[in-house]
C-alpha positions in Angstrom: 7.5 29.9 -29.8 6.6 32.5 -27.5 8.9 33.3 -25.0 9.4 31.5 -21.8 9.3 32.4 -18.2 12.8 33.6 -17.2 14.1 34.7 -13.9 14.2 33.5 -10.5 10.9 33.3 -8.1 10.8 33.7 -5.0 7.2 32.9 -5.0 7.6 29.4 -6.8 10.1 28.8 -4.0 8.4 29.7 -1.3 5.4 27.5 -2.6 7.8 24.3 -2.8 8.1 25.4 1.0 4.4 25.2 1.6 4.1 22.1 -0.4 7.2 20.3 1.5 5.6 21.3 5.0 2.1 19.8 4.3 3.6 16.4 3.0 5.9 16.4 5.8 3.5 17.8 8.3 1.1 14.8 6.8 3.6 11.8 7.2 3.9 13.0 11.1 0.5 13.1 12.0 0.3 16.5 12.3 -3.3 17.0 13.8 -5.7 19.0 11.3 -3.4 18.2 8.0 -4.1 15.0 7.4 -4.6 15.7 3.8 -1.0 17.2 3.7 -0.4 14.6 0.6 -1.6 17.2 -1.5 1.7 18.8 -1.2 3.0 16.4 -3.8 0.0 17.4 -6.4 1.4 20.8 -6.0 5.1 19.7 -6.8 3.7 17.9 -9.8 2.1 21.7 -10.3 5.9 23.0 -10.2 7.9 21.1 -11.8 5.9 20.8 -14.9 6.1 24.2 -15.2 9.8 25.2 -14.5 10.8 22.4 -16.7 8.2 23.5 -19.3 9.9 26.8 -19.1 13.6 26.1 -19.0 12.7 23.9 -22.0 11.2 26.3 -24.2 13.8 29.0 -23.2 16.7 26.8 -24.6 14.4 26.3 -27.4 14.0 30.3 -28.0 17.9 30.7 -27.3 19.5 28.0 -29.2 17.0 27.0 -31.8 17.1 23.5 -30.9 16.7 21.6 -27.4 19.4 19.0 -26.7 17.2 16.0 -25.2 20.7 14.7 -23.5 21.6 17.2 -21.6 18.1 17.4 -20.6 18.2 14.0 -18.9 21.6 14.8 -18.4 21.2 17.9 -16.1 18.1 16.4 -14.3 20.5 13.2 -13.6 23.4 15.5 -12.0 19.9 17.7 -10.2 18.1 14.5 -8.7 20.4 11.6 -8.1 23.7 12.5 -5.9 21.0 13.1 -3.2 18.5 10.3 -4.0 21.6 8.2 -4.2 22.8 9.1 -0.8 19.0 9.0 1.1 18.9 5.6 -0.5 22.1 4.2 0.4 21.7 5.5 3.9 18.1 4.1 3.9 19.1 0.4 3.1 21.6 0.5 5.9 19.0 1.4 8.4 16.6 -1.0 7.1 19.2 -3.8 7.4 20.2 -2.6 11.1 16.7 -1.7 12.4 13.9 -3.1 10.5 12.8 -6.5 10.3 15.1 -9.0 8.3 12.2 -10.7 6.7 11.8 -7.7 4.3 15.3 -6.7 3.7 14.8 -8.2 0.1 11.7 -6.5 -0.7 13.9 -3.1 0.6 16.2 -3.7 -1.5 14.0 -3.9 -4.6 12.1 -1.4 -3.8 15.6 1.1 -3.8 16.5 -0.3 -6.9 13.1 0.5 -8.4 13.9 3.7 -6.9 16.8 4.6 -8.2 15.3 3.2 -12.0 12.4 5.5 -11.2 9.8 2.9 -11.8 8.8 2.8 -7.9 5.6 4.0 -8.3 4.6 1.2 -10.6 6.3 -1.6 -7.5 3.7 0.2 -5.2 1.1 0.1 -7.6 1.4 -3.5 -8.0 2.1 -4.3 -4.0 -1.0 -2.0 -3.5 -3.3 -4.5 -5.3 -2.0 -7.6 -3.4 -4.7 -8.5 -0.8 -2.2 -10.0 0.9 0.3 -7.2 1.7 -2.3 -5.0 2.6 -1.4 -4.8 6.5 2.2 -4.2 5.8 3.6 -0.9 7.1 4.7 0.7 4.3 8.1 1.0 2.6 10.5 3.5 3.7 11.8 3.7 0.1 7.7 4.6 -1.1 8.1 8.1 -1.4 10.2 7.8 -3.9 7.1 7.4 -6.5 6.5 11.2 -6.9 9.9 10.8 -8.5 9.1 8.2 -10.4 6.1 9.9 -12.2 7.8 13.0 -12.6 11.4 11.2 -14.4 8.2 9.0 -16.7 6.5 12.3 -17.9 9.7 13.7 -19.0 10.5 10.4 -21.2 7.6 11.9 -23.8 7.0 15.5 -22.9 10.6 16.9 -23.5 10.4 14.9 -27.2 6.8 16.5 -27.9 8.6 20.2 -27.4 11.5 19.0 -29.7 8.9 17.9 -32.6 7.2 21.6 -32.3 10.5 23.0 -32.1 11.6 21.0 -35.4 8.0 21.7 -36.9 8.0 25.6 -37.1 8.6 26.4 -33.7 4.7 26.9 -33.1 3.2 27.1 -29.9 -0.6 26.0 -30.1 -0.2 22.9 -31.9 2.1 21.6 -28.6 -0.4 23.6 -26.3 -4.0 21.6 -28.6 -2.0 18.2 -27.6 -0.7 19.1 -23.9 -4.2 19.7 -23.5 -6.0 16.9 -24.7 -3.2 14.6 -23.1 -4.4 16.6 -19.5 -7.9 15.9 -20.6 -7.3 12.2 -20.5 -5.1 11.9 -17.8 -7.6 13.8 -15.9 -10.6 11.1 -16.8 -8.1 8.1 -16.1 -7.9 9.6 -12.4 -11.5 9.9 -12.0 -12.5 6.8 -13.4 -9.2 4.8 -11.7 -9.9 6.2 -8.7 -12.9 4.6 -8.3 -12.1 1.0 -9.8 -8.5 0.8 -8.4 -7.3 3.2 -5.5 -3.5 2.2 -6.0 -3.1 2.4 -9.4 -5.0 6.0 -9.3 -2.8 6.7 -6.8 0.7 5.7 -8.1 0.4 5.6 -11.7 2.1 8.0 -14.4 -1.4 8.0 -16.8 -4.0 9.3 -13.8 -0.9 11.5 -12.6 0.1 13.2 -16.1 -2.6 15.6 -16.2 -0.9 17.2 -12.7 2.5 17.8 -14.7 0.7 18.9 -17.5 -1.7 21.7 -16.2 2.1 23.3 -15.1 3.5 22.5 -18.5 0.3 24.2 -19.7 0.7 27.3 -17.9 4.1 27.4 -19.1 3.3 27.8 -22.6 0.7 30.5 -21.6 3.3 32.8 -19.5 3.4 35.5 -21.2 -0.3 36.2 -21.6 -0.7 35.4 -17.7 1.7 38.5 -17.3 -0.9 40.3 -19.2 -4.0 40.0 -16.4 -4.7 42.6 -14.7 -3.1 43.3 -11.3 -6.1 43.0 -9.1 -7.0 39.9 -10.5 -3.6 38.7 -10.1 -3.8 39.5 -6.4 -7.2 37.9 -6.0 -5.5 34.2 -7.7 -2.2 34.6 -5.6 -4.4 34.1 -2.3 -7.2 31.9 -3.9 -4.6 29.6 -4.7 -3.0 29.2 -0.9 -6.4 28.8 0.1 -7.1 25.9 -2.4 -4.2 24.0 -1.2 -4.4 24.9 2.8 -8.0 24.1 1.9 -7.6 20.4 0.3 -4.9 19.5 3.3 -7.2 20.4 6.1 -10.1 19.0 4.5 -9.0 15.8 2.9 -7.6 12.6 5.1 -7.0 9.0 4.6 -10.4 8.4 4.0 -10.8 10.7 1.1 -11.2 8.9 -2.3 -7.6 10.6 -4.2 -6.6 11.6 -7.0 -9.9 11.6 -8.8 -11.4 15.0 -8.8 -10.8 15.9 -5.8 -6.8 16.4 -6.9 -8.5 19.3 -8.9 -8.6 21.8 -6.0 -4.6 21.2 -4.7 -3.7 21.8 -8.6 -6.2 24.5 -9.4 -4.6 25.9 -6.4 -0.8 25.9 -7.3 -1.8 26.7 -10.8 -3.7 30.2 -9.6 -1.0 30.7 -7.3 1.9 30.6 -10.0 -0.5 32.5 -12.5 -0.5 35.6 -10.2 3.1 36.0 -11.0 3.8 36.6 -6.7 0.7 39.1 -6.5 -1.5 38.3 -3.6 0.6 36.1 -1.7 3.6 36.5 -3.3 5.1 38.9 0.3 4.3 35.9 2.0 6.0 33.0 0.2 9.2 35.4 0.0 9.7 35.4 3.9 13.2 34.1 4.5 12.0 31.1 6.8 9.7 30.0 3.5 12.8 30.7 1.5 15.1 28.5 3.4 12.6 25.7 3.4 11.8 26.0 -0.6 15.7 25.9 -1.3 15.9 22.5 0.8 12.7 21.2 -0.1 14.1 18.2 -2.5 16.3 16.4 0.2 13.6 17.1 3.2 11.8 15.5 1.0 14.1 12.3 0.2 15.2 12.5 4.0 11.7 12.9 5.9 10.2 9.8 5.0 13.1 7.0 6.1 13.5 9.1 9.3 10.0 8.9 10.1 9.8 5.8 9.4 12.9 3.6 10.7 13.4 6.6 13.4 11.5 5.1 16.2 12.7 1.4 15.8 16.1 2.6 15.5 15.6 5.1 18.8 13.6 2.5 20.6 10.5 4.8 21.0 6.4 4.4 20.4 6.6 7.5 17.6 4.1 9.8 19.4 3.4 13.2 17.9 6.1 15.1 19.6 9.0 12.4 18.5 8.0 12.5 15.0 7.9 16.4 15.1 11.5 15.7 16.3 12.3 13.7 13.5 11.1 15.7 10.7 13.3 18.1 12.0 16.1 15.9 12.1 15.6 15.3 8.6 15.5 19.0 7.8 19.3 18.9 9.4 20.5 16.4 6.9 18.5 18.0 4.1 20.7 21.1 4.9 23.8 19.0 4.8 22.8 17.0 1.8 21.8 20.6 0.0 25.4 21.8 1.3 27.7 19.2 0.5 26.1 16.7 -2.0 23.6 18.8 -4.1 25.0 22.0 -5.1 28.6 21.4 -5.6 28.0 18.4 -8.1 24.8 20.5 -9.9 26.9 23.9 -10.2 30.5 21.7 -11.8 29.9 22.8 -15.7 31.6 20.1 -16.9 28.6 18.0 -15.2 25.8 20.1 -16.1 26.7 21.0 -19.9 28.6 17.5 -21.0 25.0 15.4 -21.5 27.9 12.0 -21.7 29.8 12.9 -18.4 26.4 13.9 -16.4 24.3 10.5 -17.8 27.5 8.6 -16.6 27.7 10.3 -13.2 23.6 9.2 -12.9 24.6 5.6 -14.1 27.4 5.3 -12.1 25.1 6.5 -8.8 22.7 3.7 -9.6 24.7 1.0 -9.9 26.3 1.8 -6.5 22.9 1.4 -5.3 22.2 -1.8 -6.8 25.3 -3.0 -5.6 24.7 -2.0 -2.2 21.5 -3.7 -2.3 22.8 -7.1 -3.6 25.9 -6.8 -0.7 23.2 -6.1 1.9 21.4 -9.5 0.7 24.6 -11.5 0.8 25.3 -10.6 4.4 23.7 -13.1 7.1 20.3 -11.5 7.9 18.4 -14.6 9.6 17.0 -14.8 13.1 18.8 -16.4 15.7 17.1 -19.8 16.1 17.0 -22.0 19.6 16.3 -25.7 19.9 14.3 -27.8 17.4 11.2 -28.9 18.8 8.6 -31.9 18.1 6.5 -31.4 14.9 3.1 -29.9 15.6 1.4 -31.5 12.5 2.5 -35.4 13.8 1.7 -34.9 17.1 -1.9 -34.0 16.8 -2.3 -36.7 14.2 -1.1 -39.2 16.5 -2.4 -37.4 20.0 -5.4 -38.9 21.4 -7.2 -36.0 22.3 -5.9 -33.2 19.9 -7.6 -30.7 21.5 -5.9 -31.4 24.7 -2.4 -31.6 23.2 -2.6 -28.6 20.9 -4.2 -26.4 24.3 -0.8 -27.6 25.5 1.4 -26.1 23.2 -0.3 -22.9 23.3 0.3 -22.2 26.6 3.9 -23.3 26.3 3.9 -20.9 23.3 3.4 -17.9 25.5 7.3 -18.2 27.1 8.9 -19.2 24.0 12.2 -17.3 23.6 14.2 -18.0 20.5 12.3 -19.5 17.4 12.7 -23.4 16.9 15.5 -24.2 15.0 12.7 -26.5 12.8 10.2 -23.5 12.3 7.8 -24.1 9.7 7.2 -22.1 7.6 10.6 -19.8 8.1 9.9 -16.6 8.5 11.0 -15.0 5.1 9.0 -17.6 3.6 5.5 -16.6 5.7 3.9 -14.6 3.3 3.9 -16.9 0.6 3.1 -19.8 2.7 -0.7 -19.2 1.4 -3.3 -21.9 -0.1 -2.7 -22.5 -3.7 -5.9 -21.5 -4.4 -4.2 -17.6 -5.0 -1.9 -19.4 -7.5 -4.6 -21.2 -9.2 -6.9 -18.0 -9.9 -9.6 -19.5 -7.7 -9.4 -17.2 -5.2 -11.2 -14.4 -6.5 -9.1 -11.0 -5.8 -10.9 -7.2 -5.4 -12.1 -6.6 -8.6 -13.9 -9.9 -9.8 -17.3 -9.7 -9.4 -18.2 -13.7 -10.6 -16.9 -16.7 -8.7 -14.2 -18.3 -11.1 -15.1 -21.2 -13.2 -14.0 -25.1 -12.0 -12.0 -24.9 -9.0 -12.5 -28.3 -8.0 -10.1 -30.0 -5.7 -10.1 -33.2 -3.9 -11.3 -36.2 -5.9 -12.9 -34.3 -8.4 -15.5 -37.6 -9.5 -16.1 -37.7 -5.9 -19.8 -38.9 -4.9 -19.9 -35.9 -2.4 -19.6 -32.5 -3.0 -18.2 -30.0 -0.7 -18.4 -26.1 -1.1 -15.9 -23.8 0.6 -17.7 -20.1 0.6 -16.4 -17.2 2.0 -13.7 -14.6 1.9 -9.7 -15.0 2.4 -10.8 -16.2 6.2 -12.3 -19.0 4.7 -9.7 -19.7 1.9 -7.1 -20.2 5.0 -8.7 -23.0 6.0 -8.7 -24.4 2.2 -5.4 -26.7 3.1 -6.8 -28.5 5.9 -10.0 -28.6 3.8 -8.6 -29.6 0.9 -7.1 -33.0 3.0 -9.8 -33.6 4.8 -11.5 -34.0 0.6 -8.6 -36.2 -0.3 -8.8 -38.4 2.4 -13.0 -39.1 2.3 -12.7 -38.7 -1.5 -15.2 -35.3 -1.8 -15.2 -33.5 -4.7 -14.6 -29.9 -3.1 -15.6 -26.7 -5.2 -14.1 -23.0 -3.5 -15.6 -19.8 -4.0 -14.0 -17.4 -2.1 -13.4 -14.2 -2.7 -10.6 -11.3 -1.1 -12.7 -8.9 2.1 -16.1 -10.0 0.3 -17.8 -11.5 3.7 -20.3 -14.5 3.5 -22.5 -12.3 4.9 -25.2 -11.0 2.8 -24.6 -7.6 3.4 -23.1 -4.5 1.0 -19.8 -3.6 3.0 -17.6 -0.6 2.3 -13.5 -1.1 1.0 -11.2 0.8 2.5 -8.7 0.8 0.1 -11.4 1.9 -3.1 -13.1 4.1 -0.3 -16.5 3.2 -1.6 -19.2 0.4 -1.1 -17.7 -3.0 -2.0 -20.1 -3.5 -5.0 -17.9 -6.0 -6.3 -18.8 -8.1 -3.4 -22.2 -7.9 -4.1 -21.8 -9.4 -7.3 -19.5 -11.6 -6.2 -22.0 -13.0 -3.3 -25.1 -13.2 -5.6 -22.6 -15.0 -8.3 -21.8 -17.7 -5.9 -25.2 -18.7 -4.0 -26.0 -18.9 -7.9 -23.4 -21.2 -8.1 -23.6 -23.5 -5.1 -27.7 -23.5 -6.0 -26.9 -25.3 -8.9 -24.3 -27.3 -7.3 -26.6 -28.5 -4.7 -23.5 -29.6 -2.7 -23.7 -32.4 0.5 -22.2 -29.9 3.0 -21.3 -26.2 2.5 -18.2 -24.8 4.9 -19.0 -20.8 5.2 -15.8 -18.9 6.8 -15.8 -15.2 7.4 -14.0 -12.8 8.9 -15.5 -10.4 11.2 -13.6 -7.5 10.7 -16.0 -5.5 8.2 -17.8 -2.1 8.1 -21.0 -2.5 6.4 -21.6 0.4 3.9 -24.3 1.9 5.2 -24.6 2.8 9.7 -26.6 0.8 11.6 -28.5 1.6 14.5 -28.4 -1.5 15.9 -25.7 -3.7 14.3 -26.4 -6.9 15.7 -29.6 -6.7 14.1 -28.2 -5.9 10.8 -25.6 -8.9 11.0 -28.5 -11.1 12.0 -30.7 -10.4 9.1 -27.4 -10.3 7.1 -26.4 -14.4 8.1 -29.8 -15.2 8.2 -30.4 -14.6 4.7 -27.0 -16.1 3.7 -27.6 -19.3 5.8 -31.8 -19.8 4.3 -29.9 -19.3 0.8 -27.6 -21.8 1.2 -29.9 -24.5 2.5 -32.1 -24.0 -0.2 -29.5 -26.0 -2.2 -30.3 -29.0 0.3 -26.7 -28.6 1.7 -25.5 -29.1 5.1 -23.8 -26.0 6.9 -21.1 -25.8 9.2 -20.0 -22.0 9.8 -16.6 -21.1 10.9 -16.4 -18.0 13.2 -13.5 -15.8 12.4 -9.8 -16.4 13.5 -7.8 -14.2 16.0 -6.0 -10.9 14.5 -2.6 -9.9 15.9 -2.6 -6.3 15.4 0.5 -6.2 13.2 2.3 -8.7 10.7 4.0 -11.8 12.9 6.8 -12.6 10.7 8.0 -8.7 11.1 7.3 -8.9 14.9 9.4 -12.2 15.2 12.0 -10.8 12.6 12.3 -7.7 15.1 16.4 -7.5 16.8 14.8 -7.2 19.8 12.4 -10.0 19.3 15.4 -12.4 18.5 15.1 -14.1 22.0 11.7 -12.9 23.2 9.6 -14.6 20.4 6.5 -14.2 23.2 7.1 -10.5 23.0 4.6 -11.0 19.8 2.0 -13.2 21.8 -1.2 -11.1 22.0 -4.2 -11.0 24.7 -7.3 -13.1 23.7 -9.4 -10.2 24.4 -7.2 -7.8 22.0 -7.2 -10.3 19.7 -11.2 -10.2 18.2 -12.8 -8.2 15.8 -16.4 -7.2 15.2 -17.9 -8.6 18.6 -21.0 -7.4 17.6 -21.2 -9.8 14.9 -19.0 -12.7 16.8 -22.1 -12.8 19.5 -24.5 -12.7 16.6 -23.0 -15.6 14.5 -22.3 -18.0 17.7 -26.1 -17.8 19.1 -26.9 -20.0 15.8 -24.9 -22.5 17.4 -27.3 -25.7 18.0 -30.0 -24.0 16.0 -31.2 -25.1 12.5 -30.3 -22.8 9.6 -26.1 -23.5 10.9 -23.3 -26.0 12.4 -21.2 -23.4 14.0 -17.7 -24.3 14.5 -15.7 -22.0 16.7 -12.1 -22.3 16.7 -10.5 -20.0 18.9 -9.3 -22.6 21.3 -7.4 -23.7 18.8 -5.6 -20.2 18.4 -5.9 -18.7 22.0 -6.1 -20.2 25.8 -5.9 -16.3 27.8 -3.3 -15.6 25.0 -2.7 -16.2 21.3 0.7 -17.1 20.8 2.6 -16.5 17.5 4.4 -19.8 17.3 2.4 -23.3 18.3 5.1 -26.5 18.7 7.3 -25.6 15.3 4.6 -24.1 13.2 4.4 -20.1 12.2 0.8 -19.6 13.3 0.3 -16.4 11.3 1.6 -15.4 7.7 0.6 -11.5 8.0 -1.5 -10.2 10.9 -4.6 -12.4 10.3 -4.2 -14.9 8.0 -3.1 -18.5 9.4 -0.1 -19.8 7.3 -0.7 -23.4 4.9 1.5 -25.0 7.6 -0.7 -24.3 10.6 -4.0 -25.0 8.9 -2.3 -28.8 8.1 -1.8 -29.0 11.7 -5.4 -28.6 12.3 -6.9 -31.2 9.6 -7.8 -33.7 13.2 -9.4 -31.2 14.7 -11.5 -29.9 11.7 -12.5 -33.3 10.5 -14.3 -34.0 13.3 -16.1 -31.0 13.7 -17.0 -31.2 10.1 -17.8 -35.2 10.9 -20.0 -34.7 14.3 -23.4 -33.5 12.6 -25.5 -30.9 14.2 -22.8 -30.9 17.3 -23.0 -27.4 19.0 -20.0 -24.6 18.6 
C-alpha cells in the first residue's frame, strides 16, 4: 500500500469545528441555518478518512492491522463520554420528562450504547402513530451508530488487501463500487422512505466511504498543484456553508442533495489546508474541533430536557444559552473523562483490557436503565370516578350527559384513580385494525384484502373509508356491526384523506402518490362491494400537493367527486367531519410533574383546536344536501374547551387520535346518527 496520511491537521480539526457549530447551531433554531444537519454528513466525511488513514498506516508500519485493538481503541475513544452523556441523560429524562416514555428512554440508551440507534429511529420513524412525538433526547446518537456499523466491514476489507499483497486499487475498485451503491440506495430511499434514508447504515455508507476513498488517494492529492489546492480549500467551505443555509426541514435528505455537504468536506480535506486552511487553524476553531465529540453527545439532551427542567418556553436566546452550557460540560467531559482514559497505554494498546472497559461502560448503562424502570414512575392519581362508557349507555339523553362531563373535565385536577386507558398504555390503546394489517400504512398503495368484521354473513354491508381519522372510529363502528349484525369491510389508509385529491407527505417530502393509488384502489373496491351504507371519516389537516388559489373550491371539487363515486355503488353516506387536535401528545402533557394535579392544564380552546377550516366549512355545507349525511362530532369532544380526560376515559392517545376506550364510549351517540337517515349535521 501506498503510504498514508500522517501528521496532525489543524485544518481537519478546525472543520470538525465548522461541522459541530452547524449541527449545533441547527438543533437551536439558529435563524438562516436550518440545514445545519449537514454537519453530520461532513463528520461522516472525517472520520472515514482519519480512520482510513490510521488504518493503512499501522498496515505500512506493522505489516498487519490488529482488528482488536481497532475496536479496542475506538471503544476506550467513544464510550467513557457516551457513557457518561447517557447516564446523565436518563436521569434527567426520569426527573423532567414525562413518565409515560421513561421506557422507550431507556431503550433507546441501550440501543445507544449497542450502537444500533439509528436502526430504533428508523423503525419509530415509520410508525404513523409516533409521528407527533417530540423526539428522543437519546436520537443523536445515530451518527454513532452508522459510523461504529461501517467499521464492522470496512476495517476487515483493509485486512484482506493487506493479507492479499498489500495492493491498493483492488480495495480502492471495491470502496468505490460499495460508494456507488450506497449512493443509489440514498437517492432511491430517500424518495420511498424518508427515515430509513435518513437513519440507515446502507444510504449512509457511501458518506464514510468517499473519506475512506480519499484516504487511499492521499498521496497523489499532495501532488495537485497549489493553486488548485487553494481554489478546493474554499470551494469546499462554501459547499457546506452553502447546503446549511440553503437546505431546511423541508428539504428531501440524504438523496442527492447530501452530495454537496460531502463534495464539500471532501474538497476541503483534499487541499491539504490550502485555501482555507488559515481559517480553520484560528484558536477559537481549534478549541471547538478538539471538543467537538462531547458538544456533540452533550448539545442534544441539553437542548432538549433543558427547558422542562428550567421551567422555560425554549425561545432562541435560551437555547443559545444552552448550547453553550453544553459546550461547558463538553470541556469538562474532554478534561476529565476523555483524555485521561484514551491517553492510559495500557487501555489503548491491550485490545482485551480496552474491549472490557467498553463492555463494562455498557452494562452500567443497561443497568441504570433497568434501575430507572424499577423505581415508581406513575402519576399521582385522585378519586375514581363513574364509568363514562355505562353512563351514556344507560343516560337518557347521551348527548346531554356526556356535554356534562366535558365541562366538568375542564377543572379536573388529579387523574381518576379508574383512568381508562392508563397513560403508559395510551399509545397502544389503538383499533385492532393496525394489528390485523387492515389498516393500510404509508407505503401501500391497494386497500388490503378481507378485512371484514362484524357478522361477516351479515345481510348488510357497511364500508368504513378513510384515513387513520376514520379508523378511530372503527371500535365504536365495529359494535354498532355486532350489535345489528352488518357485515363491515374497512379500507382506511395512514394521512391518505377521503378526499379525492393528490396531497403532499411531509415526512417523504413529495406528493403522496401512494394515496392516490390507494384512493382509486378502494372506490374500486367498495364499487364492487355495492355496500348499504358507506361511513367516510377524514381528517382535515392536509396540504394538497399542488397551491390553490381558492382552496375551498379545490376541497369542494375534491369531496364532490369522492361523495358522486361513492353513491354510484348505490350506498348510503354519512360523512364524519374531523375530530379536535390538541397541539401536542396528551398522555405526555398529563404525564408532565407539573401536570400531576392540574390535569386541565392540557385542556385546549375549541377554537385552537381545528384544522383546515377551509375545508371544515366546505365539508359541513353538504349537510342536509344529497350527495352526504354529515355527522359532526365536535360536541362530543369540545363545549368552549376540549378537555383531555371525559368521566374516566383518556380522550386522546397522541395529539389527534381518540383512544379505543373513548370511541366505545361514543357507540350511543354514533348509532343513532348512523340510524336517523338523511338527519342534518
Amino acid at each position: 500500500m501506498l503510504p498514508a496520511e500522517r501528521g496532525f491537521r489543524t485544518d481537519i480539526e478546525g472543520l470538525r469545528a465548522i461541522a459541530v457549530l452547524l449541527v449545533v447551531a441547527g438543533h437551536a433554531g439558529v435563524p438562516g441555518l436550518a440545514g445545519g444537519y449537514v454537519g453530520v454528513d461532513v463528520f461522516f466525511v472525517i472520520s472515514g478518512f482519519l480512520i482510513t488513514s490510521l488504518l493503512l498506516r499501522e498496515a505500512e508500519q506493522a505489516g498487519r492491522i490488529s482488528v482488536a485493538r481497532f475496536y479496542a481503541r475506538r471503544a476506550v475513544r467513544l464510550l467513557p463520554a457516551a457513557a457518561v452523556v447517557l447516564l446523565a441523560t436518563l436521569a434527567a429524562a426520569r426527573l423532567f420528562l414525562p413518565a409515560t416514555r421513561l421506557g422507550e428512554y431507556v431503550r433507546d440508551a441501550l440501543a445507544a450504547t449497542g450502537y444500533v440507534a439509528n436502526l430504533r429511529f428508523a423503525v419509530i420513524g415509520t410508525d404513523y402513530l409516533s409521528a407527533d412525538q417530540p423526539p428522543s433526547p437519546f436520537q443523536h446518537f445515530w451518527s454513532l451508530a452508522v459510523e461504529e456499523q461501517f467499521y464492522l466491514v470496512w476495517p476487515l476489507l483493509i485486512v484482506a488487501a493487506a493479507y492479499l499483497g498489500k495492493r491498493r486499487r483492488p480495495l480502492a475498485a471495491v470502496l468505490a463500487v460499495l460508494v456507488a451503491g450506497s449512493f443509489v440506495l440514498s437517492v432511491t430511499e430517500t424518495v420511498r422512505s424518508q427515515p430509513w434514508a435518513y437513519f440507515g447504515p446502507h444510504t449512509r455508507a457511501w458518506e464514510l466511504g468517499a473519506g475512506a476513498l480519499l484516504a487511499l488517494a492521499a498521496v497523489r492529492l499532495r501532488r495537485l498543484p497549489a493553486a488548485a489546492r487553494f481554489a478546493l480549500g474554499w470551494a469546499g467551505v462554501a459547499a457546506i456553508l452553502l447546503a446549511a443555509v440553503r437546505y431546511d426541514e423541508s428539504t428531501a435528505f440524504p438523496g442527492w442533495r447530501a452530495a454537496l455537504p460531502v463534495a464539500g468536506a471532501v474538497a476541503l480535506i483534499a487541499a491539504g489546508g490550502a485555501g482555507a486552511g488559515k481559517l480553520l487553524a484560528v484558536r477559537p476553531l481549534q478549541a471547538v474541533g478538539r471538543l467537538s465529540y462531547s458538544w456533540y453527545l452533550w448539545h442534544w439532551p441539553l437542548l432538549l430536557i433543558g427547558p422542562a427542567a428550567l421551567g422555560v418556553r425554549g425561545t432562541l436566546p435560551q437555547k443559545v444559552l444552552l448550547a453553550a452550557a453544553a459546550l461547558g460540560l463538553a470541556w469538562a467531559t474532554h478534561r476529565w473523562v476523555e483524555n485521561p482514559l484514551r491517553h492510559r497505554p495500557h487501555l489503548r494498546d491491550r485490545a482485551a483490557r480496552g474491549l472490557g472497559l467498553g463492555a463494562a461502560l455498557s452494562g452500567s448503562v443497561a443497568a441504570a436503565g433497568v434501575a430507572l424502570l424499577l423505581l415508581p414512575h406513575g402519576v399521582p392519581a385522585g378519586e375514581r370516578r363513574p364509568d363514562l362508557r355505562a353512563t351514556l349507555s344507560a343516560a337518557a339523553d347521551p348527548a346531554a350527559e356526556l356535554t356534562r362531563h366535558i365541562e366538568a373535565g375542564r377543572r379536573l385536577g388529579r387523574l381518576p384513580a379508574n383512568l381508562r386507558p392508563k397513560l403508559a398504555a395510551a399509545g397502544k390503546n389503538r383499533p385492532r385494525v393496525w394489528a390485523d394489517g387492515c389498516h393500510a400504512d404509508v407505503p401501500a398503495t391497494a386497500a388490503p384484502a378481507g378485512c371484514v368484521y362484524g357478522d361477516p354473513a351479515g345481510d348488510t354491508t357497511v364500508v368504513l373509508f378513510g384515513d387513520s381519522h376514520a379508523a378511530h372510529w372503527f371500535p365504536a363502528l365495529e359494535q354498532i356491526a355486532v350489535s345489528h349484525r352488518w357485515r363491515l369491510v374497512e379500507l382506511t389508509k395512514s394521512s391518505c384523506s377521503a378526499a379525492d385529491v393528490p396531497l403532499w407527505h411531509d415526512s417523504l417530502k413529495r406528493t403522496y402518490t401512494e394515496c392516490t393509488a390507494f384512493h382509486r384502489s378502494a372506490i374500486a373496491r367498495i364499487q364492487a362491494l355495492k355496500p348499504d351504507l358507506v361511513v367516510i371519516g377524514s381528517s382535515f389537516n392536509y396540504t394538497p400537493a399542488r397551491p390553490a388559489g381558492d382552496p375551498a373550491a379545490l376541497w369542494r371539487s375534491a369531496w364532490d367527486r369522492t361523495f358522486d363515486q361513492v353513491r354510484r355503488s348505490g350506498a348510503r353516506v354519512a360523512a364524519i367531519a374531523d375530530t379536535p387536535y390538541m397541539g401536542g401528545s396528551v398522555p405526555e402533557c398529563l404525564a408532565k410533574p407539573d401536570n400531576a394535579a392540574k390535569a386541565g392544564n392540557c385542556t385546549r380552546s375549541r377554537r385552537s383546536a381545528l384544522r383546515g377550516l377551509d375545508q371544515r366549512e366546505v365539508f359541513l355545507s353538504y349537510a342536509g344536501g344529497r350527495r352526504a349525511e354529515i355527522i359532526n362530532p365536535l360536541a362530543w369532544f369540545c363545549t368552549d374547551v376540549c378537555p383531555p380526560v371525559i368521566g374516566n376515559v383518556l380522550v386522546y392517545r397522541d395529539s389527534n387520535h381518540m383512544t379505543t376506550a373513548y370511541a366505545e364510549a361514543l357507540v350511543p351517540l354514533l348509532a343513532a346518527r348512523l340510524s336517523a337517515a338523511d338527519q342534518p349535521g
